[in-house]
C-alpha positions in Angstrom: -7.3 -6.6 20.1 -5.9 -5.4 16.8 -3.0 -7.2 15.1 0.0 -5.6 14.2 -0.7 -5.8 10.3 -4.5 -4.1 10.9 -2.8 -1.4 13.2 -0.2 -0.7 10.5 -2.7 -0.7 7.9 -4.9 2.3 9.5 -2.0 4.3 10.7 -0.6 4.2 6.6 -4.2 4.7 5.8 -4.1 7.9 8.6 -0.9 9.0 7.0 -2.5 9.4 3.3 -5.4 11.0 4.5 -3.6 13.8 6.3 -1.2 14.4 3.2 -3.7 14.4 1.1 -6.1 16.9 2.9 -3.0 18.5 3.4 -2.4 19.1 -0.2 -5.4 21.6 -0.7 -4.5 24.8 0.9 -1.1 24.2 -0.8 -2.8 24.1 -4.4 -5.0 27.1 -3.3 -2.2 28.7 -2.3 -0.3 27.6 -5.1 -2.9 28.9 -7.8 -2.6 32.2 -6.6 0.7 32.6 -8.5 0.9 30.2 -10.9 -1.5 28.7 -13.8 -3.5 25.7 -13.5 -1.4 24.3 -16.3 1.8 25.0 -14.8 0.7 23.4 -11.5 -0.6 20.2 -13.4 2.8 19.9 -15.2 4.7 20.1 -11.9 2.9 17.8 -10.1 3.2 15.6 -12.7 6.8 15.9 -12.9 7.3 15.4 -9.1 4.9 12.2 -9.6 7.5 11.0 -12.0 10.5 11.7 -10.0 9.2 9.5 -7.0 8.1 6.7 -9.5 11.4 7.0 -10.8 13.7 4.6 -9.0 10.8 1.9 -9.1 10.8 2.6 -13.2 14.4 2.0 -13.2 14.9 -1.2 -11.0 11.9 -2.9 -13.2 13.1 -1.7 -16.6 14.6 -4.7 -17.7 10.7 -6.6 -17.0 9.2 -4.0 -18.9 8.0 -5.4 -22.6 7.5 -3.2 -25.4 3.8 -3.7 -25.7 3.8 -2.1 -21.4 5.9 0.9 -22.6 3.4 1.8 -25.4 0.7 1.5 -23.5 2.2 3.5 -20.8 3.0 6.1 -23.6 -0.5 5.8 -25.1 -2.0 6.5 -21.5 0.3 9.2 -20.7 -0.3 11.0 -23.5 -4.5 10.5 -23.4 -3.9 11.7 -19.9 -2.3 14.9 -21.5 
């Protein structure tokens, strides 16, 4: 018998599999009338806007030397 914990575990696990298959035909679809680029830069920013709240409540424990590596990596990831 499963425990509650394991069952949780593989139902989340479930749950990002189908969003994430679920995300292809919406980029195919998406690419049709948009560019590459421009889909990039708003995934990006929707990213950001769901990390968002997290940034904010943790901003205080952020130390300078996190928030240039974070800039450095953003902007490699560029």
């Amino acid at each position: 018998m499963k425990s509650k914990e394991q069952f949780k575990s593989e139902l989340m696990l479930i749950l990002v599999t189908l969003i994430w298959g679920g995300t292809f035909p919406v980029i195919k679809a998406g690419l049709n009338d948009i560019s590459p680029l421009f889909m990039v830069v708003i995934r990006f920013a929707i990213a950001f806007l769901f990390f968002l709240p997290a940034i904010i409540k943790k901003r205080k424990s952020l130390s300078k030397t996190v928030i240039k590596a974070g800039i450095l990596l953003g902007f490699s990831t560029f």
